[in-house]
HTML snippet that shows the backbone in 3Dmol.js (N, CA, C, O; Angstrom):
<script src="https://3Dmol.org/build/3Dmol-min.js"></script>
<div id="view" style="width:600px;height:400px;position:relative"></div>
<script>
const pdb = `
ATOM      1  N   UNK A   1     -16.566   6.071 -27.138  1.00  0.00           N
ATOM      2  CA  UNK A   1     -15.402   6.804 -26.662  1.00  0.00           C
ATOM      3  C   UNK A   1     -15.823   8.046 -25.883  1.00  0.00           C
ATOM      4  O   UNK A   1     -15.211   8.514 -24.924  1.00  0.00           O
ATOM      5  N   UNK A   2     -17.106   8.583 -26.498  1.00  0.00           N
ATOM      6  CA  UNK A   2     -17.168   9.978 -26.108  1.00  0.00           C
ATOM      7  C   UNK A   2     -17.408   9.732 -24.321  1.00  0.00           C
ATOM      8  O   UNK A   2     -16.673  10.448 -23.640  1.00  0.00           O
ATOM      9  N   UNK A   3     -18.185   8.968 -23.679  1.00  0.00           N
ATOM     10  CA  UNK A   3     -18.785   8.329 -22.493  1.00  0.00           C
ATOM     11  C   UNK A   3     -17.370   7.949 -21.849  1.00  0.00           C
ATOM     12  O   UNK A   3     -17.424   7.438 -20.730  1.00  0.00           O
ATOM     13  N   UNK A   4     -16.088   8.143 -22.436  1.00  0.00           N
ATOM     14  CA  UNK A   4     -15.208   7.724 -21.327  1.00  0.00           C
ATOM     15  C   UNK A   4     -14.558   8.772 -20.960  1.00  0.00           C
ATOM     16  O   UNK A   4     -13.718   8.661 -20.068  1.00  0.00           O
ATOM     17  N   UNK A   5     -14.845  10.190 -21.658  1.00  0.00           N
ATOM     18  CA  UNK A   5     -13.776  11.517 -21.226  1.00  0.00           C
ATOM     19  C   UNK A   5     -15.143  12.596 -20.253  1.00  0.00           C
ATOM     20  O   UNK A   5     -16.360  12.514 -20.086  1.00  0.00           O
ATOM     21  N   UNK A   6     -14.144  13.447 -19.863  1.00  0.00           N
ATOM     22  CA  UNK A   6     -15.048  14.350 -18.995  1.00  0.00           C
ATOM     23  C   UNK A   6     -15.340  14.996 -20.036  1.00  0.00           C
ATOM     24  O   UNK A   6     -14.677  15.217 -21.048  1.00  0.00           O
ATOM     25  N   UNK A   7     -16.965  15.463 -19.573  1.00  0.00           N
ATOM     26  CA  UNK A   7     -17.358  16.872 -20.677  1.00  0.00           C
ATOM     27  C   UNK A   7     -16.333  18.186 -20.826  1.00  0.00           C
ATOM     28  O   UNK A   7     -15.903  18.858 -21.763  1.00  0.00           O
ATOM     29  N   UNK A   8     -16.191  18.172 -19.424  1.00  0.00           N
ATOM     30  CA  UNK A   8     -15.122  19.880 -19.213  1.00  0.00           C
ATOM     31  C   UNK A   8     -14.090  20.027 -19.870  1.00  0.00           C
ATOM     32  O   UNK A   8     -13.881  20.762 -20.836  1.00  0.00           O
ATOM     33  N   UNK A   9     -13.168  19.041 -19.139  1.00  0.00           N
ATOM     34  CA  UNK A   9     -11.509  18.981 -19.298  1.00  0.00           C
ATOM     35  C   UNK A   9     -11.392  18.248 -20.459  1.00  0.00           C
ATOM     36  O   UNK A   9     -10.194  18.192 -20.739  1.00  0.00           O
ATOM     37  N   UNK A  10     -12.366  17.392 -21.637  1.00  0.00           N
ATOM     38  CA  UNK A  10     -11.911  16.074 -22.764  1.00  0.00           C
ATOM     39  C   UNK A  10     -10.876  15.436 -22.282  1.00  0.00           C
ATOM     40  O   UNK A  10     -10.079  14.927 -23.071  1.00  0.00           O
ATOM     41  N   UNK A  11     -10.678  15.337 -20.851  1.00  0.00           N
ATOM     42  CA  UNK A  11      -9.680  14.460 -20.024  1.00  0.00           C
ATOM     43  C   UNK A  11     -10.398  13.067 -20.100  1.00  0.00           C
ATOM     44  O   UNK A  11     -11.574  13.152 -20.456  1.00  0.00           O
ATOM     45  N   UNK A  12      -9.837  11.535 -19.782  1.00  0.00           N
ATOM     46  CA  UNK A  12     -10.246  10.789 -19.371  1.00  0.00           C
ATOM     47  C   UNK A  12     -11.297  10.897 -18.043  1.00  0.00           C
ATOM     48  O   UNK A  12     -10.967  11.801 -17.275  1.00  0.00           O
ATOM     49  N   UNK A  13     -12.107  10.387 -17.768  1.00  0.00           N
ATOM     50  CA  UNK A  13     -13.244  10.754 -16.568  1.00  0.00           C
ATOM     51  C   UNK A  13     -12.417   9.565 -15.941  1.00  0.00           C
ATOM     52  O   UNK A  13     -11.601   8.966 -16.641  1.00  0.00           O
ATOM     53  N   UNK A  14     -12.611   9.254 -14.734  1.00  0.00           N
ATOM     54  CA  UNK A  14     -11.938   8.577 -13.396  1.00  0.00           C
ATOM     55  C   UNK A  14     -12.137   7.166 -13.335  1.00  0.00           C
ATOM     56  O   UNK A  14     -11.299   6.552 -12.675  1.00  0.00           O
ATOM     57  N   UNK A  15     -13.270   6.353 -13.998  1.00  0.00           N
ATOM     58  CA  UNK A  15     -13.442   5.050 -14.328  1.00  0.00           C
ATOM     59  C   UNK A  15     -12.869   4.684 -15.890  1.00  0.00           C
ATOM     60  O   UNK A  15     -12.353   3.602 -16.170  1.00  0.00           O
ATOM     61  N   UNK A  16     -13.014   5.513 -16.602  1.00  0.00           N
ATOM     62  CA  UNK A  16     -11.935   5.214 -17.648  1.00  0.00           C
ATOM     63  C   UNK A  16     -10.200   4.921 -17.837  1.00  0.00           C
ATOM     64  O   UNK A  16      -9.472   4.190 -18.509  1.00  0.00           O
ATOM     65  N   UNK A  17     -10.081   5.892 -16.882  1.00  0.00           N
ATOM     66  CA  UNK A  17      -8.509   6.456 -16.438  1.00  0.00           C
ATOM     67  C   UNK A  17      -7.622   5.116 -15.431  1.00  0.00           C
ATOM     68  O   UNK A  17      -6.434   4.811 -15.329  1.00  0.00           O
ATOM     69  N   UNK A  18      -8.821   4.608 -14.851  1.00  0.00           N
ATOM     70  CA  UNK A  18      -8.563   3.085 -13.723  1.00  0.00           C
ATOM     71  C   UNK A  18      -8.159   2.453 -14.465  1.00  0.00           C
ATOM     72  O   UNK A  18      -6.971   2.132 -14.499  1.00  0.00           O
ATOM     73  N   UNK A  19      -9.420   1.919 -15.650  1.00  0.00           N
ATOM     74  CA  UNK A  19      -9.774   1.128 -16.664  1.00  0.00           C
ATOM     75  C   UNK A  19      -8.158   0.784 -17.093  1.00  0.00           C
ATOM     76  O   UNK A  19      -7.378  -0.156 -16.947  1.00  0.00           O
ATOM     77  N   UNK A  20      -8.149   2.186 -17.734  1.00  0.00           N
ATOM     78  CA  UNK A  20      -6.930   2.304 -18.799  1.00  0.00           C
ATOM     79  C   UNK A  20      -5.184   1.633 -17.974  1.00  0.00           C
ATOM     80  O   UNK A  20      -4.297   0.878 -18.373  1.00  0.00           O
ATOM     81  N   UNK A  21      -5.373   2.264 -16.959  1.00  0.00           N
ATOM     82  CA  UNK A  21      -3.861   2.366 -16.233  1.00  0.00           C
ATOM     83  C   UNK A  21      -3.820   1.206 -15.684  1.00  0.00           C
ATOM     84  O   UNK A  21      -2.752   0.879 -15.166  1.00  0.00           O
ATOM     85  N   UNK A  22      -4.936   0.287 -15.643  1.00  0.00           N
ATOM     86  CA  UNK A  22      -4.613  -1.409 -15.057  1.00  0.00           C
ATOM     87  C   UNK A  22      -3.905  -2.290 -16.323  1.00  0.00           C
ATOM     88  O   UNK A  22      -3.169  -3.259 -16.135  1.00  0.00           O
ATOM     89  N   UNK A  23      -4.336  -1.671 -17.847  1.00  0.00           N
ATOM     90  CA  UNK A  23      -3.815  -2.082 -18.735  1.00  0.00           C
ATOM     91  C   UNK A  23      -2.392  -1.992 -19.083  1.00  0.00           C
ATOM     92  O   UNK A  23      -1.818  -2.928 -19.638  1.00  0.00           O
ATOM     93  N   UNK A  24      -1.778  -0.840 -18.758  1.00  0.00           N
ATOM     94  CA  UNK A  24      -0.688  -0.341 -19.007  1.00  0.00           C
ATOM     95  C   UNK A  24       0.790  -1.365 -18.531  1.00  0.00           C
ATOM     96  O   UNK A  24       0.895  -1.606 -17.328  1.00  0.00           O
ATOM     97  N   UNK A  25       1.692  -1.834 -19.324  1.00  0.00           N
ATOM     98  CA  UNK A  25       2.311  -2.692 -19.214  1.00  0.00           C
ATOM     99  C   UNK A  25       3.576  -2.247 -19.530  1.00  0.00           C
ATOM    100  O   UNK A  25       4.380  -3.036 -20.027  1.00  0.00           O
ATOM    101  N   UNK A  26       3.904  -0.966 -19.289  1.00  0.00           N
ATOM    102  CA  UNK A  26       5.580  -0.113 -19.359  1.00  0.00           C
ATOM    103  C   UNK A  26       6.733  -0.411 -18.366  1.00  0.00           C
ATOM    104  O   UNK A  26       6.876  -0.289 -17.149  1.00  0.00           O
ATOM    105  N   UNK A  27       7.397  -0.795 -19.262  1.00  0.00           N
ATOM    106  CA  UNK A  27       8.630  -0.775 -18.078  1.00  0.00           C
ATOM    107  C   UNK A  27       9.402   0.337 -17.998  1.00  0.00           C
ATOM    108  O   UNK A  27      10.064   0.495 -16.972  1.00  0.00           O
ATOM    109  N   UNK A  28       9.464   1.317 -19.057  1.00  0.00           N
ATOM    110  CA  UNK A  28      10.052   2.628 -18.970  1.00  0.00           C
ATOM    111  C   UNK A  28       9.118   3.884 -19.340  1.00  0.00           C
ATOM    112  O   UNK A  28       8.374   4.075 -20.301  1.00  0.00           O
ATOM    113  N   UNK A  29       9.483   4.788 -18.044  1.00  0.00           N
ATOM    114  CA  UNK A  29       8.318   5.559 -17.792  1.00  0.00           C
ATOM    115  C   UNK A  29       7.855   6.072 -17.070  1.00  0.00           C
ATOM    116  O   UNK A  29       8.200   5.759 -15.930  1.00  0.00           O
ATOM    117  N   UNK A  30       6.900   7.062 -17.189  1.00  0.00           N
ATOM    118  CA  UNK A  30       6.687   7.650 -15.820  1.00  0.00           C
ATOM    119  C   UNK A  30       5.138   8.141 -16.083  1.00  0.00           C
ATOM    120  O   UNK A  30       4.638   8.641 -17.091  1.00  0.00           O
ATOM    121  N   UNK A  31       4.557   7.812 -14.792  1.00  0.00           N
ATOM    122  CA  UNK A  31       2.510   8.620 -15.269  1.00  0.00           C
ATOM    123  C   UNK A  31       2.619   9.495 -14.139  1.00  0.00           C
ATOM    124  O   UNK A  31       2.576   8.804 -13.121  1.00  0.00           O
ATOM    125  N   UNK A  32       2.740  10.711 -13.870  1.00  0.00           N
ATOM    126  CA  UNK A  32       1.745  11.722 -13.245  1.00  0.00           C
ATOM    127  C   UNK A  32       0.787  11.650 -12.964  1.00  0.00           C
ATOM    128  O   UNK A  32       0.140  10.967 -13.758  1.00  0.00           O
ATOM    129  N   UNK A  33       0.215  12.037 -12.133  1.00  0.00           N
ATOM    130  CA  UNK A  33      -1.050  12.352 -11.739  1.00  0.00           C
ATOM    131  C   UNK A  33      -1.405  13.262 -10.744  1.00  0.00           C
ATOM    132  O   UNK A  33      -0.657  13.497  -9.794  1.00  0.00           O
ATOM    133  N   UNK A  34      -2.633  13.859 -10.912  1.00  0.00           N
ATOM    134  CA  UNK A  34      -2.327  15.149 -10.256  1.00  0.00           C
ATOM    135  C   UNK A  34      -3.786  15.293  -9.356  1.00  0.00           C
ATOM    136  O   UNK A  34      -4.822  15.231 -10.018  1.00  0.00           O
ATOM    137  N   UNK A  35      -3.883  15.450  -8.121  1.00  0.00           N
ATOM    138  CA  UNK A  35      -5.361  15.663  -7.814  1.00  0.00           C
ATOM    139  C   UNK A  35      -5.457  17.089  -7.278  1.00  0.00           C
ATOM    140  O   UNK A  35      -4.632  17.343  -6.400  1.00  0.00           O
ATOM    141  N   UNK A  36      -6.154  17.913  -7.564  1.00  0.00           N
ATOM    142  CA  UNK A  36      -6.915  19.095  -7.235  1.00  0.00           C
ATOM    143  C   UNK A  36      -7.085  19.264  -5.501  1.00  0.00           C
ATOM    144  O   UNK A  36      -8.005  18.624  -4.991  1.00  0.00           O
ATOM    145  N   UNK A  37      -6.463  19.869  -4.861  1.00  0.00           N
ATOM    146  CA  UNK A  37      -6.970  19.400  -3.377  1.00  0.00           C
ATOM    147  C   UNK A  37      -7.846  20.938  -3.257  1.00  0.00           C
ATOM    148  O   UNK A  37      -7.634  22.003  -3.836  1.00  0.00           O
ATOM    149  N   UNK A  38      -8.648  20.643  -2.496  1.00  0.00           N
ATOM    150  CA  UNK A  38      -9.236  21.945  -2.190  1.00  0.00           C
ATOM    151  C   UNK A  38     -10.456  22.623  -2.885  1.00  0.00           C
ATOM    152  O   UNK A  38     -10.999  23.636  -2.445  1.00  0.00           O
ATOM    153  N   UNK A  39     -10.897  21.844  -4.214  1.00  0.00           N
ATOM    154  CA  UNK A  39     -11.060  22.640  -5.424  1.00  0.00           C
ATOM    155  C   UNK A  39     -12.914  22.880  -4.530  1.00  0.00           C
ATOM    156  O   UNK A  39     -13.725  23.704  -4.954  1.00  0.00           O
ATOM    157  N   UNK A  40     -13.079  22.327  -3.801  1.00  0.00           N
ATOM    158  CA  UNK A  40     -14.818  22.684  -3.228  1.00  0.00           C
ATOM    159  C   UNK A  40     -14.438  24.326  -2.935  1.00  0.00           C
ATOM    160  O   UNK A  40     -15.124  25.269  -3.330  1.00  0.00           O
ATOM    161  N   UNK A  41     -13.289  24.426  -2.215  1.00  0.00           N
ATOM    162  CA  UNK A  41     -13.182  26.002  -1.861  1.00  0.00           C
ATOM    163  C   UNK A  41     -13.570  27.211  -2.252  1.00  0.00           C
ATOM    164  O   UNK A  41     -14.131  28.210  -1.801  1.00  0.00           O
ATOM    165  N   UNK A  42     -12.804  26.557  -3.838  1.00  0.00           N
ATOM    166  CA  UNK A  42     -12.872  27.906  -4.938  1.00  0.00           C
ATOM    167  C   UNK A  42     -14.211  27.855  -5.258  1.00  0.00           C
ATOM    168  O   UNK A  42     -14.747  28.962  -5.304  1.00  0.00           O
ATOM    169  N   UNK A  43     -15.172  26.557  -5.579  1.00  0.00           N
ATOM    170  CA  UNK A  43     -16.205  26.423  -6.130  1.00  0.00           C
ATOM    171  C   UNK A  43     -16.727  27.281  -5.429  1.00  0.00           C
ATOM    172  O   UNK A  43     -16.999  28.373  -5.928  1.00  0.00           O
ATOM    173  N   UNK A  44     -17.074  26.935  -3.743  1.00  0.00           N
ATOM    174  CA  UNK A  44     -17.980  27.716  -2.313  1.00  0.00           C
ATOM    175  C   UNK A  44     -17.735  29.141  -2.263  1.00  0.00           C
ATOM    176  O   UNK A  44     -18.755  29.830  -2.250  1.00  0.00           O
ATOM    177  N   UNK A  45     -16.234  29.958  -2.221  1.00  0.00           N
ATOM    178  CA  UNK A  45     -15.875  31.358  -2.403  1.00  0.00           C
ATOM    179  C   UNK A  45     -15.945  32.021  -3.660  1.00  0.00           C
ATOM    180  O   UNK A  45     -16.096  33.243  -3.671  1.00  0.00           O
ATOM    181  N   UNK A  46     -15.820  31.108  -5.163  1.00  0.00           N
ATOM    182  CA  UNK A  46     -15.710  31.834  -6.017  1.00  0.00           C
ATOM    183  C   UNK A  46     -16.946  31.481  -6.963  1.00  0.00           C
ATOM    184  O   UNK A  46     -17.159  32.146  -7.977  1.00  0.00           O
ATOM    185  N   UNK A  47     -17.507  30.731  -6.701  1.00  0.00           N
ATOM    186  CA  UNK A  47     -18.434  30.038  -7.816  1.00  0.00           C
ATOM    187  C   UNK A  47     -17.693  28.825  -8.730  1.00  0.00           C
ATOM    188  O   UNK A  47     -16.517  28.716  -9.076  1.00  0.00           O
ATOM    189  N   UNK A  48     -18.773  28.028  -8.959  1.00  0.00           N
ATOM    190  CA  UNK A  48     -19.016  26.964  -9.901  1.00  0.00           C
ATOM    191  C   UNK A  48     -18.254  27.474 -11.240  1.00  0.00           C
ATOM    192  O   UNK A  48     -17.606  26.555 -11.740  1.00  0.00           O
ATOM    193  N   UNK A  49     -18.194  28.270 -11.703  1.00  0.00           N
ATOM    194  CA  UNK A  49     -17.861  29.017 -12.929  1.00  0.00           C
ATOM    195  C   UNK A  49     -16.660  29.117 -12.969  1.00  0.00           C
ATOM    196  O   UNK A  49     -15.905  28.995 -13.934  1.00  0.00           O
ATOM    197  N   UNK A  50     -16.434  29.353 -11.866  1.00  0.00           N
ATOM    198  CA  UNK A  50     -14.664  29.487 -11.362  1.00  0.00           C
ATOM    199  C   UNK A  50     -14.186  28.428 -11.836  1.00  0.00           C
ATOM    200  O   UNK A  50     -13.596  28.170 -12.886  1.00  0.00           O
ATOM    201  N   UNK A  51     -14.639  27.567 -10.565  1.00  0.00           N
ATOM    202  CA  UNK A  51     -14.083  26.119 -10.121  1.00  0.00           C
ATOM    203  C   UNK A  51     -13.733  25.357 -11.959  1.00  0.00           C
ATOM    204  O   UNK A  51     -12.768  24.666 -12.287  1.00  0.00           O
ATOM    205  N   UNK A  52     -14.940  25.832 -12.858  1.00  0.00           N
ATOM    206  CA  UNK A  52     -14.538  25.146 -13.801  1.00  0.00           C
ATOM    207  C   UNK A  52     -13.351  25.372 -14.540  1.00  0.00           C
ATOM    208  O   UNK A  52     -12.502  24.518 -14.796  1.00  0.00           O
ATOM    209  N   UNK A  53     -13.328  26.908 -14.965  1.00  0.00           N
ATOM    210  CA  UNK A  53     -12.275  27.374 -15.284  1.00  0.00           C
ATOM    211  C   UNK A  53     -10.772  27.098 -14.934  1.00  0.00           C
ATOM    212  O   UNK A  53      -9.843  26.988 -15.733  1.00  0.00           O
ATOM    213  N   UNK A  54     -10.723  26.982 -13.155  1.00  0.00           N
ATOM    214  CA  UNK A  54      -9.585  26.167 -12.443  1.00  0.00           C
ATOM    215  C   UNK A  54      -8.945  25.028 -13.211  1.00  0.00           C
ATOM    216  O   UNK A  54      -7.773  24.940 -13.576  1.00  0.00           O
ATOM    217  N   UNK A  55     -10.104  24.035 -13.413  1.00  0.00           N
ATOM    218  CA  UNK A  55     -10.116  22.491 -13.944  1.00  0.00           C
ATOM    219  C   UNK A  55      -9.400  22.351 -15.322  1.00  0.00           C
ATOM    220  O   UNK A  55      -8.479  21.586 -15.608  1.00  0.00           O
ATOM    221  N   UNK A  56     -10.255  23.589 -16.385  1.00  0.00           N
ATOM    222  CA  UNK A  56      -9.943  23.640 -17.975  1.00  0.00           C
ATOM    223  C   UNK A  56      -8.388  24.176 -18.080  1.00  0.00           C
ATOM    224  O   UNK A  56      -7.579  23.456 -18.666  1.00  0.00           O
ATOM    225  N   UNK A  57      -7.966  25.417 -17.525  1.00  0.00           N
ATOM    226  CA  UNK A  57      -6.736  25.697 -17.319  1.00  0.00           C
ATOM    227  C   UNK A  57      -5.400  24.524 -16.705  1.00  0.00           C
ATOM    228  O   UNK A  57      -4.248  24.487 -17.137  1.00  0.00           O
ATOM    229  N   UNK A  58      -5.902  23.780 -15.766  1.00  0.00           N
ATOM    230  CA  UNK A  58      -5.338  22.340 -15.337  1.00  0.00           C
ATOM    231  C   UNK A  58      -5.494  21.843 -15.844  1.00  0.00           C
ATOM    232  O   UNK A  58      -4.647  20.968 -15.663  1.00  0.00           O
ATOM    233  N   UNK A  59      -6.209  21.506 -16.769  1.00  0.00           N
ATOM    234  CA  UNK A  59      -6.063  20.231 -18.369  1.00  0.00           C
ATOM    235  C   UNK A  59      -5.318  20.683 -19.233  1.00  0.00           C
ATOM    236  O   UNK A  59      -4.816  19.869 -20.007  1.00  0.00           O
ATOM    237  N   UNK A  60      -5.144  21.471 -19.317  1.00  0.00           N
ATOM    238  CA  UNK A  60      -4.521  22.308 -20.681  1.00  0.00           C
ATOM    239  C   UNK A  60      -2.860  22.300 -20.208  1.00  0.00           C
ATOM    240  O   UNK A  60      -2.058  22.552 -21.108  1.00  0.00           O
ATOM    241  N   UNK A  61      -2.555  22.144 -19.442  1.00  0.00           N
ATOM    242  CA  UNK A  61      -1.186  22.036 -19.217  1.00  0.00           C
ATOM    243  C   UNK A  61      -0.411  20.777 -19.562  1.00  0.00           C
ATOM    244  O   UNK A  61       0.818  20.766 -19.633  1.00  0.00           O
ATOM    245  N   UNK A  62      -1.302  19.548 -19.809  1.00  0.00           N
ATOM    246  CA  UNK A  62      -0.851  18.311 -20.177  1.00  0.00           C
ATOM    247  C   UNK A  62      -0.241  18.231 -21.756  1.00  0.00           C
ATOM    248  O   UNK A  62       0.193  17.166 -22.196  1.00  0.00           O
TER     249      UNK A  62
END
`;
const viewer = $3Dmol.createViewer("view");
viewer.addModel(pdb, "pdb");
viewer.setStyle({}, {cartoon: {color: "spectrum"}});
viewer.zoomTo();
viewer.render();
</script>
């Protein structure tokens, strides 16, 4: 299990998350999804340190 979430966010990592959502067989419902646009920016102007922080704060809202 541990090999299918991100270290950072304990989010699903992006081949898990495929994995999972090809399975999914709901007829009522709704999935979100959300992609980060930009996030090299903050990394390049603010640091790596940042950028992570960005990410952990955006997980935490789920």
């Amino acid at each position: 299990m541990w090999n299918q979430l991100d270290g950072l966010t304990g989010l699903l990592n992006q081949n898990s998350f495929l994995n999972r959502s090809e399975e999914m067989h709901y007829t009522n419902g709704m999935l979100i999804v959300f992609d980060v646009d930009d996030l090299k920016h903050v990394n390049d102007v603010f640091g790596h340190v940042k950028g992570d922080l960005c990410l952990s704060i955006i997980a935490g809202l789920y």
